[in-house]
N, C-alpha and C positions, 0 to 999 in steps of 0.2 A: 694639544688639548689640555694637558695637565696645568698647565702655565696659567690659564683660561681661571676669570673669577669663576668660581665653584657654583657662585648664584646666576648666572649669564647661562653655564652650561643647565642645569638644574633648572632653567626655564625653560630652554630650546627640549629640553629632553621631555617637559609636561606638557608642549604644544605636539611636540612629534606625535609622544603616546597619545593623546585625546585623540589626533589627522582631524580636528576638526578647528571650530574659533574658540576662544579665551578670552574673557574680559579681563582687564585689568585688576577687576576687585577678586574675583573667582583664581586668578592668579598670585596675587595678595593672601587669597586665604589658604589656598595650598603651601605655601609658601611661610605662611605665618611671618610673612611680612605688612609693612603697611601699603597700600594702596601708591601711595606719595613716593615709597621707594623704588617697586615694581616700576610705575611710570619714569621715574631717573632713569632706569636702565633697560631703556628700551633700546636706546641708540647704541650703545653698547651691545644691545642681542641685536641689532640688524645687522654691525659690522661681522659678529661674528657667526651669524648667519649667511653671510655672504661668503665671507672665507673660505665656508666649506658647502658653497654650491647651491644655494637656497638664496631665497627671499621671506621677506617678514611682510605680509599684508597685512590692513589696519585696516576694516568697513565698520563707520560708526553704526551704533548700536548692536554688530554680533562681536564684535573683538579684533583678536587678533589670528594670524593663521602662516603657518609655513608651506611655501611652495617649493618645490626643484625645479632651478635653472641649469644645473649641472647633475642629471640624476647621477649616473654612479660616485659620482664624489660627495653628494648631499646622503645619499644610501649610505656609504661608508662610514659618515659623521654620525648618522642615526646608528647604526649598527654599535658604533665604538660607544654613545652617550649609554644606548640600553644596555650596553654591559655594564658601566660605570654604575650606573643607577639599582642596577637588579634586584640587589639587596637593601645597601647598606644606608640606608636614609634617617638620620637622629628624629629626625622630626615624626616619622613613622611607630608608633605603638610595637609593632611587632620586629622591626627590624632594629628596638634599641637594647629587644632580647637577644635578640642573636648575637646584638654587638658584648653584651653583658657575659654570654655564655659562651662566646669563644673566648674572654679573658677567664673564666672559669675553667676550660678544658686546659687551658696552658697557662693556670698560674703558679709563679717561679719563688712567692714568696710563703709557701708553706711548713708547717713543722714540719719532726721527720715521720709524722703520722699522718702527713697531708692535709690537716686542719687549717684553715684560715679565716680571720674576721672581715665581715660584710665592709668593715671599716677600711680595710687594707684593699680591698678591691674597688670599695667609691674615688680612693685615692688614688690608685692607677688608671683608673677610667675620667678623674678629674671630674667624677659626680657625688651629690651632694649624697648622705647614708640613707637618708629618705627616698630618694629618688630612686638607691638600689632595692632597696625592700619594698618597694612601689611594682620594680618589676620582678621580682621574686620567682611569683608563680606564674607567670609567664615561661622563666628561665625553667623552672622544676618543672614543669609540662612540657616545656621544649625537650630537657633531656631524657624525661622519662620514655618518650617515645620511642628511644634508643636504649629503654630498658637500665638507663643510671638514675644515679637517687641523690640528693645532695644531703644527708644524714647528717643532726647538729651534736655536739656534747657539750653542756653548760661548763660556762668558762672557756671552750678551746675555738670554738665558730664553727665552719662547717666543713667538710670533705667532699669532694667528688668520690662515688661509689658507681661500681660495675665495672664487669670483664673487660681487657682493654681488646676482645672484635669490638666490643659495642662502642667502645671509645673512639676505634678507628672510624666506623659508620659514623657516629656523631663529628668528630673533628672532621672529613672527608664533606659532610654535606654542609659546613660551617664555611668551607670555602668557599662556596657560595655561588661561582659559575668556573664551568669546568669547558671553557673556551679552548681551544689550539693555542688561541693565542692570550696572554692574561693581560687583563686589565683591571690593575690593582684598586680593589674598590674601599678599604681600609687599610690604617695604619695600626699594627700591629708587626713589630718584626719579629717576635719571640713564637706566633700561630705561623708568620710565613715560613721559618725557616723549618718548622714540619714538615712542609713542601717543598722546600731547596734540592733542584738536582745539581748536576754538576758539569753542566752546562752538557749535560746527555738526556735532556727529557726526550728530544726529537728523536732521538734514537732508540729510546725505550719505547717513544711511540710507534715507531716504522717495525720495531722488530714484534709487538705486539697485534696490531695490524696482521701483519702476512702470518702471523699463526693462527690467529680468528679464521682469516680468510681460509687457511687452507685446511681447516677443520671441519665436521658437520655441525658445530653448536652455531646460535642465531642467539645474537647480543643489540638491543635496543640502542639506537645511534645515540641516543641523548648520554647512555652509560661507558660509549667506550673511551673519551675523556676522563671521565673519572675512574676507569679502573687503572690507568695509566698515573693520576692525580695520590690513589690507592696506594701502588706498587714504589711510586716514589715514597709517600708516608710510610711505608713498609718499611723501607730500607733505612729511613731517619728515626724510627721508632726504634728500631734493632740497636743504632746505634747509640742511642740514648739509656738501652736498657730495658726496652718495652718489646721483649719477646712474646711472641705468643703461645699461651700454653691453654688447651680447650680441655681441661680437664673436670671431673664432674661424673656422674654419673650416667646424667643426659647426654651432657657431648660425647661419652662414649659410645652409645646407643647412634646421635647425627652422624658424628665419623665414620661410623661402618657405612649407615644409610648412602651417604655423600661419596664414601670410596666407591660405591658401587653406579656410581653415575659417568656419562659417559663427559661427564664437566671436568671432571679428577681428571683422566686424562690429559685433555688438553691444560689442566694447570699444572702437571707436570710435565709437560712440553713445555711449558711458559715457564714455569721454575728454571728448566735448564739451560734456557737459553737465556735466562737474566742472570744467569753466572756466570755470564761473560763481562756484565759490568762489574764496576769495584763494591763491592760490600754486599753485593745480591747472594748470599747467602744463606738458603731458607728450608727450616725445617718439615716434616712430614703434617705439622698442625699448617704452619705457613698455607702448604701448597692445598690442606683442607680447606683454610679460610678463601682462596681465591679461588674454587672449585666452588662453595658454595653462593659468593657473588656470583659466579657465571647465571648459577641457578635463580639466583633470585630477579635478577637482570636479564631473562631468555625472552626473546621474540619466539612464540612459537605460532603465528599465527600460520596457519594455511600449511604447517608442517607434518608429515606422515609419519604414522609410527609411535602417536604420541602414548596410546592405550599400552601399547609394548616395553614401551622406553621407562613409563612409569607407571607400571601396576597396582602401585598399591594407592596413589592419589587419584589416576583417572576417574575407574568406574562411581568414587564422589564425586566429581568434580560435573560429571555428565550426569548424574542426576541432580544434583544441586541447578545448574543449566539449565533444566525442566522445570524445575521448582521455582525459579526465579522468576523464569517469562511467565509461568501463569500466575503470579503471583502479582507481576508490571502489568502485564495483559489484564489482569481483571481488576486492576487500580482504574487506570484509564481508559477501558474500554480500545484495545487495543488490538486485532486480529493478527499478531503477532506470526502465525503459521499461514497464514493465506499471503502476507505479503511474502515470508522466505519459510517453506518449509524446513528448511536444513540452520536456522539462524539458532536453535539450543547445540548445535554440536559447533557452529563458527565461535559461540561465546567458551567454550570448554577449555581453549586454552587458557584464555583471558581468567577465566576461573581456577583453573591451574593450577596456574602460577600464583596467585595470591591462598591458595590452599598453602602450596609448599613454602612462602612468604608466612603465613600463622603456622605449619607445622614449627618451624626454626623463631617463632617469636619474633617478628619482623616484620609483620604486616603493616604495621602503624607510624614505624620511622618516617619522621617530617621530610617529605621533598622539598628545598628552597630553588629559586633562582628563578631567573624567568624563563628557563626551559618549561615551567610548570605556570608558572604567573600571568604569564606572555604566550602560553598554549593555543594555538589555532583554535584548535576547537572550542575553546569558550566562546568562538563566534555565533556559535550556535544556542541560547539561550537553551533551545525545546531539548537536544542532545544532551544536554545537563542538567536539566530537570529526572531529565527520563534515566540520567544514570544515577544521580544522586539517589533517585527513590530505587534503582536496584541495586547499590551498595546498603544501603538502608537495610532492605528486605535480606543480604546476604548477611549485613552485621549481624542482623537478627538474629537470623538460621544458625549461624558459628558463632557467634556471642564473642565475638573480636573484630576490633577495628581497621578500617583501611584507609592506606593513604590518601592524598588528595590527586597525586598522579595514576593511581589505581582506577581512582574514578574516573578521570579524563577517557584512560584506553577505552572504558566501556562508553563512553559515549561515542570516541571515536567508532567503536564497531554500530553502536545503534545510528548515530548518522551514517555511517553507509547501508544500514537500514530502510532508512527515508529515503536517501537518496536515490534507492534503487525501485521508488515510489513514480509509476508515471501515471500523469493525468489525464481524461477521462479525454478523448480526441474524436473530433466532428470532422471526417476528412472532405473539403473542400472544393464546392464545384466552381470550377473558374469557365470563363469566356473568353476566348483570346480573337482581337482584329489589333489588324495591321493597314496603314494609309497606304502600303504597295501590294497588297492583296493575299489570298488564300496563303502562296509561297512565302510569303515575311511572317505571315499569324505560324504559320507551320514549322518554319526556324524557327521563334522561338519559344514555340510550344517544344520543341526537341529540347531545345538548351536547358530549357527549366529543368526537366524529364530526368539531363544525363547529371546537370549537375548537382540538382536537388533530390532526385532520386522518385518515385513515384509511391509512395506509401501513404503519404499525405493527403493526396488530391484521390478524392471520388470522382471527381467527372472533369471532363478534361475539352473541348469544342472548341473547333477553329472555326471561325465564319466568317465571310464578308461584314462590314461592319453595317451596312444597311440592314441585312437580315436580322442582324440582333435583334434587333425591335420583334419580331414573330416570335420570340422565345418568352414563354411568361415569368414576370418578376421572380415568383419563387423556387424555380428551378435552377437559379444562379448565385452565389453567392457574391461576384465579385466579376469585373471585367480589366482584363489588361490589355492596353494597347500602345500603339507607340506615336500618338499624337494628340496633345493632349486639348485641341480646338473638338475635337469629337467628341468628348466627355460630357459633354450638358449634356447630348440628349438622354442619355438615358439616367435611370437611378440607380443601377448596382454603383459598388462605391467603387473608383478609378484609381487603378495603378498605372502610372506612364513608364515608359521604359522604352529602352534603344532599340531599332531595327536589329543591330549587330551588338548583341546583349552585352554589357559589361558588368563588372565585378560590383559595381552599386548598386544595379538593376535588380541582383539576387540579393543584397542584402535589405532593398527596399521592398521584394515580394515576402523575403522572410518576415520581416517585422508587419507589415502590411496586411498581407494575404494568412502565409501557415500559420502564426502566433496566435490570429483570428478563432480558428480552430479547437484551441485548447478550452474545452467547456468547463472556467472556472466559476460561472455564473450557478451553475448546476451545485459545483463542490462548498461554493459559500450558502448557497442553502442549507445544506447538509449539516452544516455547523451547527444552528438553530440556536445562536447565542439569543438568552434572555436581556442581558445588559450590554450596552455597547457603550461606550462614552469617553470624551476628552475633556476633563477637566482644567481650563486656561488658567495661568494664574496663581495657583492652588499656593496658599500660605502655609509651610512647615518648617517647624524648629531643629529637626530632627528625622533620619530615615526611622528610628525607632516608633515616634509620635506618628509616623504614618502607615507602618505597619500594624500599629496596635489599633487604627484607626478601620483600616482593612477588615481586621478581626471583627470588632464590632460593628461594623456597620453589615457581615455578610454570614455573619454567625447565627445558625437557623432560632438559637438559644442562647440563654446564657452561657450553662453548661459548654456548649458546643462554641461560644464567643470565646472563651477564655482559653479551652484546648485549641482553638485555631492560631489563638493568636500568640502560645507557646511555640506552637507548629512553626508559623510564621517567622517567630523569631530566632528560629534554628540557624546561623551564619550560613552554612551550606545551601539553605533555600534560596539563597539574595545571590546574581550573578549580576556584574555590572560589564555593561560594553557600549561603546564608544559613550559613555555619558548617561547610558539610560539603565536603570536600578530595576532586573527584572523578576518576580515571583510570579514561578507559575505550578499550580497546585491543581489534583484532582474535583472535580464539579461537583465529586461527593460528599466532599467538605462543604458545600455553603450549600446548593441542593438546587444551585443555578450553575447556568452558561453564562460567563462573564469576560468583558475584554473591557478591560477604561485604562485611561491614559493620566496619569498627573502630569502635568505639565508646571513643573514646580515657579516662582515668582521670583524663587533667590536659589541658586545654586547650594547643594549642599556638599560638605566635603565628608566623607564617609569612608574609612578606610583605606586613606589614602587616594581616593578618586573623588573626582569631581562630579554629581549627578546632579543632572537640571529634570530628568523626569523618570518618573515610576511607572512601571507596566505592571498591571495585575490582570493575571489569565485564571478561570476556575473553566478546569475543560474538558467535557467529555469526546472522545474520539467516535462516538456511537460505532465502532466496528468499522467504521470507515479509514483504509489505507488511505483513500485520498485527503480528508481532511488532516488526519495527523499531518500529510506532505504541505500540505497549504498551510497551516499553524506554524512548522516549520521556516516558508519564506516568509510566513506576514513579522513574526517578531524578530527573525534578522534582518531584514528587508527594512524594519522600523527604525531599527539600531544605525544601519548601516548608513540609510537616507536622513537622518533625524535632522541632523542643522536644516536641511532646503525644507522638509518637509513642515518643520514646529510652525511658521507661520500660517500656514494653510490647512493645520488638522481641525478638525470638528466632528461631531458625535453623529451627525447624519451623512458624510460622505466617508467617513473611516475606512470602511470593508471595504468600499468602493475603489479608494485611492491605493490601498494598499496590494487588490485585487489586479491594477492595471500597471503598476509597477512588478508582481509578481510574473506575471503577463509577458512584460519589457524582456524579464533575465531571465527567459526559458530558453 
């Protein structure tokens, strides 16, 4: 794949990520190519789409679209392009910081004071002095997070400043994906060779591994790569002359705190058995610094002991917990303790950890890569709403910020929230005849019974199929038989199915019959949206121009125009998936129920994504578990369906369509 024009792959990789079509032009602007180019080389993406187990489809007027004809080989392709891609993108705002700021962390032409000019750096990066100081502050945001400062003195240029832990964090997440296996996503050989084993990473991995395992700490998967990625930088830093030494006031005060963890430990297990490799040599700060990773990196969800383990951060951490849900809770009307009573003490790890993350001044370090980027749970629009506004309400309380992977786990805990949401069920009177009489209705009245179980159905009657008729209309919901010339006479609605039931038969009373049941008719009342609408067509220059458009058009006031549409334009507010640009905000804010749809005229490209429509939700939960659950599948359900769906939406079937699709995936 390296071989491969850069731009070939770099297109297959932005049809993958959309899984949806691509125009030409929309691929063009991604791209920041022309239209005319893109088109040349399509034949060149079909070949090398095919190569590796795919096809390139082409329906005039939605685009283009990738299929698998070979899936596990078409998987693998995708697999390797999204590493390739994760970061490192010139054409991307944010990723030509990173690329700036990892020749900042390892640049070689410094005085002996550390000092260098922006000039010496445009030069090694082979960009123009304007274009560095362009992205500047970007770079000094970026590394402030890790708590370094890039400090100037007229005449000498600038220096990298801060403790080299913090440097390790910073160059450590500069790498940018922390795969098993590496897929070099830049050129830089002076940042790689920080990371050079010697040809023993697989063995520092395996011996790493089986100490974890055979320990009682609990290490988030996405992290145990990179403590491995860590422990090599460890050993290159050492020998370059970059020891660690935590000295200070404060770190004297952490070191005690941190010896007394049961993480020290295990990193003095892990110390001594990296002195078996060559140069793993490492001091009593050493094996504090990787003691305090474990800490900052702990799964502790669903773990015992935790009040015990750490006394002095729990009993905050569980009342903050409290503090938070009724805080979410009384944003969006939210009955928070009726759907999980026990859901402040499952959030308390999760709170935890990002306590003892701000205790150590680390809460805020940037997570890259698309372990965060590329996060499942951003599928969930409402799940990231809902945590973003409880990271918000927590910044507030601690007056320190959290990462963007901090906020993900908390949505992950609130959609298993939701999820643990069921809907409101009208259990089902069925009629069952059969064309060889009582005995064939009565099998497979058994079969339903054993293999679907009987929870579902209220009433259950086997009859002759002539007697049905004696039965009045509305004591039945439904009639199943197994011939389907019988069917006119009556009007309950007809399931046919086999004498000797097969595995279709249930899958056709499932969708048919039980799904029927789910009384979401009831829960979209409940909603009581004032504005419903799909706007076709809609002309914008910018996601900004329509955010700001939002504001004012649903802003009760001026006053309240202008603060909504700061609000609005918070980057955290805006989540984007498969194509569609979603804010969703409390109903208290405009003082309506709102759901509209833009359905943009021209693709916009926005952060590196492609959006062709914008969702704006203003919404209250009135205290209903059920509606938060149904909010939940209408705007992933929107996301997920959008290509088949955009031609068919409109403002009087919306709830409608989107009700019977939610319906479908129960």
């Amino acid at each position: 794949m390296a071989t491969e024009d850069r731009r070939i792959v770099k297109m297959f990789y932005l049809l993958s990520k959309t899984g949806g079509y691509l125009k030409s032009n929309e691929l063009a602007q991604m791209l920041q190519l022309s239209e005319r180019t893109v088109k040349g080389d399509i034949e060149q993406l079909k070949i090398f789409t095919r190569e590796n187990g795919g096809s390139l489809e082409s329906v005039r007027g939605k685009g283009y679209c990738l299929k698998a004809v070979d899936p596990p080989r078409f998987q693998q392709a995708k697999e390797r392009v999204e590493i390739l891609f994760s970061n490192i993108d010139k054409g991307h705002k944010e990723n030509q910081v990173y690329h700036i700021a990892r020749a900042v962390m390892r640049f070689e032409g410094a005085d002996e004071e550390g000092y260098f000019r922006l000039e010496q750096l445009a030069d090694r990066l082979y960009l123009s002095p304007s274009a560095i100081k362009k992205e500047m502050p970007g770079v000094r945001d970026f590394l402030g997070s890790f708590n370094l400062s890039l400090p100037a003195r007229p005449g000498k240029g600038i220096r990298l400043a801060g403790g080299e832990f913090n440097r390790r964090l910073c160059l450590l997440e500069l790498y940018e994906n922390h795969f098993r296996k590496r897929v070099v996503t830049f050129s830089d050989s002076a940042y790689e060779q920080a990371f050079a084993d010697r040809d023993d990473k697989d063995q520092v991995r395996r011996s790493t591994l089986e100490i974890l395992r055979a320990s009682d700490n609990e290490v988030f998967d996405i992290y145990v790569n990179r403590l491995v990625d860590y422990l090599l930088l460890l050993r290159n830093r050492m020998k370059d002359g970059h020891s660690l030494e935590l000295e200070g006031n404060q770190w004297t005060v952490w070191k005690k705190e941190i010896q007394r963890c049961r993480e020290y430990k295990l990193a003095r297990t892990l110390a001594s058995e990296l002195e078996h490799f060559p140069d793993f040599t490492v001091n009593d700060d050493e094996v504090t610094a990787i003691a305090l990773l474990l800490l900052l990196w702990g799964d502790w969800d669903g773990v015992i002991g935790l009040a015990e383990r750490f006394p002095t951060f729990y009993p905050q951490a569980a009342r903050l917990s409290e503090e938070i849900l009724e805080q979410l809770g009384s944003r969006w009307n939210i009955p928070i303790r009726q759907i999980d009573s026990e859901f402040a003490e499952k959030l308390i790890p999760g709170v935890l950890r990002i306590l003892i993350q701000m205790h150590f001044n680390l809460s805020q370090c940037r997570l890259i890569g698309n372990s965060v980027s590329e996060n499942a749970i951003q599928d969930s629009p409402v799940a990231m709403a809902l945590a973003d506004d409880l990271a918000e309400i927590l910044t507030g309380i601690c007056r320190k910020q959290i990462n963007e992977y901090s906020v993900q786990l908390f949505a992950v805990s609130l959609y298993g929230l939701i999820d643990s949401i069921s809907y409101p069920y009208i259990p089902r009177r069925i009629l069952i005849c059969a064309r060889n009489g009582k005995g064939s209705a009565q099998a497979i009245a058994d079969g339903i019974c054993r293999r679907m179980g009987t929870g579902w159905i209220g009433k259950l009657t086997v009859s002759e199929l002539y007697e049905a008729r004696k039965y009045p209309f509305e004591d039945y919901d439904c009639l199943i038989g197994s011939f389907r010339p019988y069917a006119y006479r009556y009007s309950w609605p007809y399931t046919e199915v086999h004498p000797i039931l097969q595995i279709q038969d249930y899958h056709r009373i499932y969708r048919e019959i039980l799904l029927k049941g789910y009384d979401l008719t009831s829960v979209l009342s409940l909603c009581r949206w004032d504005v419903v609408q799909v706007h076709k067509d809609f002309a914008a220059n910018s996601i900004q121009a329509v955010l700001q458009l939002l504001a004012y058009q649903w802003g009760l006031d001026l006053a309240c125009k202008e603060k909504l549409a700061a609000y609005l334009c918070e980057h955290h507010r805006i989540r984007i998936h498969r194509q569609i640009l979603t804010v969703l905000i409390p109903a208290c804010r405009t003082g309506k129920q709102i759901f509209e749809v833009y359905l943009l005229k021209k693709a916009i490209l926005y952060k590196g994504d492609n959006v062709k429509a914008v969702l704006f939700a203003a919404v209250d939960f009135h205290g209903s578990p059920f509606v938060l659950r149904y909010l939940e599948h209408a705007v992933r359900y929107l996301s997920d369906r959008f290509e088949d769906l955009n031609p068919s939406l409109s403002s009087e079937y919306l709830m409608d369509t989107l009700t019977e699709i939610i319906r479908d995936n129960l």
